[in-house]
N, C-alpha and C positions, 0 to 999 in steps of 0.2 A: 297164947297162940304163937309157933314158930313164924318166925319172917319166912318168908316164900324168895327162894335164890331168884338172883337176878344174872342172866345171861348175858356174858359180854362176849362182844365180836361171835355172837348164835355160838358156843362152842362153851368156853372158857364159863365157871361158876362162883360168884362170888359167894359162899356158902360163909365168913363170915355174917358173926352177932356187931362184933365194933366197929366202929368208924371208921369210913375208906378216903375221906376228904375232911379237914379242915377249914373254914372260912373262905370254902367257894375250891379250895387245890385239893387236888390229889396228894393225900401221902404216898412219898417215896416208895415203899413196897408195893403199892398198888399202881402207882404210876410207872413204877417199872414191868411188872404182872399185864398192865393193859398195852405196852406198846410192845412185849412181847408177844402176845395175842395178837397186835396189830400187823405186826412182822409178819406173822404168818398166814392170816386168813382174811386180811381185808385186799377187797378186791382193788380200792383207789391206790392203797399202799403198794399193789404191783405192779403199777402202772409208774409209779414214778422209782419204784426199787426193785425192776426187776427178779433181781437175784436173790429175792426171796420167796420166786415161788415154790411151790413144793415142801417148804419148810413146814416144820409143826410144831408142837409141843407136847411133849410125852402125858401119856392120861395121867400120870400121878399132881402133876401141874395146874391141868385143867383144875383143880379145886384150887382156891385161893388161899384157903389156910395151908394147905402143903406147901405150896410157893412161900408163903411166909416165912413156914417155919425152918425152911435152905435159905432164904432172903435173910432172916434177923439171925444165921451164925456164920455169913459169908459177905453178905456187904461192907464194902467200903466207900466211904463217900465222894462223888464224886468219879467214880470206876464207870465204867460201862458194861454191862453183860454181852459177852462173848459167846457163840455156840462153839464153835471150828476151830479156837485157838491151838485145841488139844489134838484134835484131830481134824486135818488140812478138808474140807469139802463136806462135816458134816451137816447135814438138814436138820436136825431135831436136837429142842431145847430140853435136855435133861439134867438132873443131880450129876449125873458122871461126864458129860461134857462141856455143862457150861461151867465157864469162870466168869470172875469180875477181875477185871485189866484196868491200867492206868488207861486213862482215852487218848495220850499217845502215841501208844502201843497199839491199840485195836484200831486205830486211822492207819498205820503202817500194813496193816494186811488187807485193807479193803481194796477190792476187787478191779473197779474200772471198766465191767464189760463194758456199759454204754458208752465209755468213750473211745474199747478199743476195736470194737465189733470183732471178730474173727480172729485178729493179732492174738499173738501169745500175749499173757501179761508183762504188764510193765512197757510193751510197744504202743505205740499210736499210730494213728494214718494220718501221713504228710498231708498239710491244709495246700491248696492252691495260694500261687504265687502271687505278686502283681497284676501279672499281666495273665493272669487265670488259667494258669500251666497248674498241673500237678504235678510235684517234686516225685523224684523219685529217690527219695532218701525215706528212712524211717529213726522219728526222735524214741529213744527211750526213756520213763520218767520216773523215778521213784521219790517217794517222802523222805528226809534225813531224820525224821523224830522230831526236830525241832521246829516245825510248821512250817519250814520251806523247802522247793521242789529242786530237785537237781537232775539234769538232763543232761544228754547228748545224742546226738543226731549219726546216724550209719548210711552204710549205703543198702547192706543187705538187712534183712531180717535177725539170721544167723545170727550177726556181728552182733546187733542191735540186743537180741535174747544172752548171749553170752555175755555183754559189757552190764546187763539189768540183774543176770542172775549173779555176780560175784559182788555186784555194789550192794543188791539187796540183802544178801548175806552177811555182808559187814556192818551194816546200820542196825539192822535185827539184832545183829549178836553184842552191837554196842550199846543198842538199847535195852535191850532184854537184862543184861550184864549189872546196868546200873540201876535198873528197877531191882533185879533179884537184890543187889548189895542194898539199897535202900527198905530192902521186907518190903516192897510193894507187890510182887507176885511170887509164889510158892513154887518149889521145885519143879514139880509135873509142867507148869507154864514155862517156866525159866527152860527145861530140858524140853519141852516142843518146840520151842521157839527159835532154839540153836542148832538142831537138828533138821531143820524145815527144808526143800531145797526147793529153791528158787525156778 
């Protein structure tokens, strides 16, 4: 008698026969298979990530052995899956859009709505001072790749968007540069990533 598929996140079908956990874990393909699913259609996950609502996962995915078998000739260990790397804003996890990225790489493009509400990227809204004034300055902040933050502070917006979009372009392209030289991401990544505009 077949096993009877077990639905994850009501959508997503684990229609494997083998083993999806070892001694209590998740296997890697499957653990990455279900917090893709989770990305996209649990409700708690939109409440603390936003910016994933909307998103989906293409019906070819939906089955788990599909996923697999893109999963065991594209991972690398330790990568993160990417939707939008290839293409800036896209919703949906598919064979042709996602990649697997150093992590980073894929921390340098993450988002920030929640902390910039309405700002372009890469700006912030000035905190209240001492004495509970609001500044009227605006910091700009991007990641350097190497897990710390580098800022500076404007008067206008403008300023602010123009000094975020030529620094993030240099870091991108510095990072990108030495991943492609190390075979850690493939052309089509390396060529989105230098290309991208801030």
């Amino acid at each position: 008698m077949k096993k009877k598929s077990k639905l994850v996140f009501k959508i997503g079908i684990n229609d494997l026969t083998e083993l999806v956990t070892l001694n209590g874990k998740n296997l890697p393909f499957y653990l990455c298979w279900k917090d893709m699913l989770r990305r996209c259609y649990d409700n708690k996950c939109h409440i603390r990530s936003p910016t994933y609502i909307g998103c989906s996962v293409c019906k070819e995915w939906l089955l788990l052995s599909n996923f697999k078998i893109w999963y065991d000739l594209n991972y690398i260990e330790g990568f993160a899956l990417d939707k939008d790397i290839l293409y800036p804003g896209n919703k949906v996890y598919s064979p042709e859009t996602a990649r697997f990225v150093p992590s980073y790489l894929n921390s340098l493009l993450t988002d920030h709505r929640n902390d910039r509400g309405k700002l372009p990227l890469g700006i912030h809204a000035a905190k209240p001072n001492k004495n509970g004034r609001i500044n009227t300055t605006y910091p700009a902040r991007c990641m350097n790749g190497s897990g710390h933050r580098i800022s500076k502070t404007f008067k206008t917006i403008s300023e602010a968007k123009a000094w975020y979009s030529i620094t993030k372009r240099i870091i991108v392209k510095k990072q990108a540069t030495k991943a492609f030289l190390d075979n850690a991401i493939k052309t089509d990544v390396y060529l989105a990533l230098v290309r991208r505009e801030w």
